[in-house]
N, C-alpha and C positions, 0 to 999 in steps of 0.2 A: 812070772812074778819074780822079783828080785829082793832077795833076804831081807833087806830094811824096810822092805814093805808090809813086813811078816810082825814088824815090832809095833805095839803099840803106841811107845812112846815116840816113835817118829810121825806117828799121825799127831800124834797129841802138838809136836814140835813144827809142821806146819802149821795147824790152825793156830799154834802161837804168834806164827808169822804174821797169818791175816791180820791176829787182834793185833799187833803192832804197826803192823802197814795202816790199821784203820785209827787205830790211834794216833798216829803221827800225820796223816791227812791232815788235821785241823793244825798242824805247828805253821807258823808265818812260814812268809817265804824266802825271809832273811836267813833262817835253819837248816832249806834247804841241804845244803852241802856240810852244815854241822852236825847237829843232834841228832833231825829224822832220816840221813844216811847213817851213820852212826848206828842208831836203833837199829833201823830195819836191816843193817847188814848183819849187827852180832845178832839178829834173830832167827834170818834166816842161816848163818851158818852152825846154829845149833842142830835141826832136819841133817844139813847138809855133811856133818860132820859124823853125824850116826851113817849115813847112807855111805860115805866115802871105806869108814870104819870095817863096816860087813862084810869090805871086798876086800878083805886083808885075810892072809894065808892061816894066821893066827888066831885066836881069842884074846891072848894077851896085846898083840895090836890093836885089835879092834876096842878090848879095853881102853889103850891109850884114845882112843880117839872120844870115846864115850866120857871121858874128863875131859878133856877138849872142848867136847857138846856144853859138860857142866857148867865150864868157864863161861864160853859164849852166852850162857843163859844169865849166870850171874853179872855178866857186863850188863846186859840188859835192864836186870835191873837195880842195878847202880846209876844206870842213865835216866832210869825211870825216876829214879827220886832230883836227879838235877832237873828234868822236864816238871817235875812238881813244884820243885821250886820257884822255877822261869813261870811259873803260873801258864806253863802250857796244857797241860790234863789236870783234870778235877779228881777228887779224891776216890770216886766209885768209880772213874775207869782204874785204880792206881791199885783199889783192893781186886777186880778184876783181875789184870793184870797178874799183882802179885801172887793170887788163888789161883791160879795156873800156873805159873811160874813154882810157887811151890809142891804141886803135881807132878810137874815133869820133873822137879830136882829128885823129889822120892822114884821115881820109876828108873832116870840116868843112874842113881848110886844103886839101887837093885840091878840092874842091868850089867854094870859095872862088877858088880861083888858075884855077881853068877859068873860071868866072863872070868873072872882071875880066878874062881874057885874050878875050872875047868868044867864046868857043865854046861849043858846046852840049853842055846838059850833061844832053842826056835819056837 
């Protein structure tokens, strides 16, 4: 098994993906290459970002990456509210969305604040 597989929040950050990949399914096809790549990319490199994170020699690295994750997630949902607007997702997938979203914000800055505070965070 490989360290970020150890983290909760990195499961929690895939299934984030799904829910955006399934959310963005229903976007036209004209979005393709805008919004619903867009979305699904800053989604999945939230996961992606913890896992690259845990292979660094450091805690304080791996911190940095773990803000990195946070940004990525907050892109998301900033796009999430332009996709609300374009009247592409309805408002229950939006608080979805954002009731996870802000989950994983709480678990990335606990994560984070263990990481710089030099403790382990297996």
């Amino acid at each position: 098994m490989f360290r970020f597989e150890k983290f909760e929040v990195w499961k929690d950050a895939v299934d984030f993906a799904d829910l955006i990949y399934g959310a963005t399914r229903a976007f036209p096809r004209e979005e393709q290459f805008g919004l619903t790549s867009q979305m699904r990319r800053a989604a999945v490199s939230v996961s992606s970002n913890i896992a690259e994170g845990s292979s660094r020699l450091s805690d304080k690295e791996f911190a940095r990456f773990v803000e990195i994750s946070y940004a990525s997630l907050m892109e998301v949902v900033s796009q999430m509210f332009v996709a609300i607007r374009q009247k592409l997702i309805d408002q229950s997938q939006v608080d979805h969305i954002y009731g996870n979203a802000e989950n994983i914000a709480r678990k990335l800055s606990a994560l984070r604040n263990t990481l710089e505070g030099g403790k382990s965070s297996d």
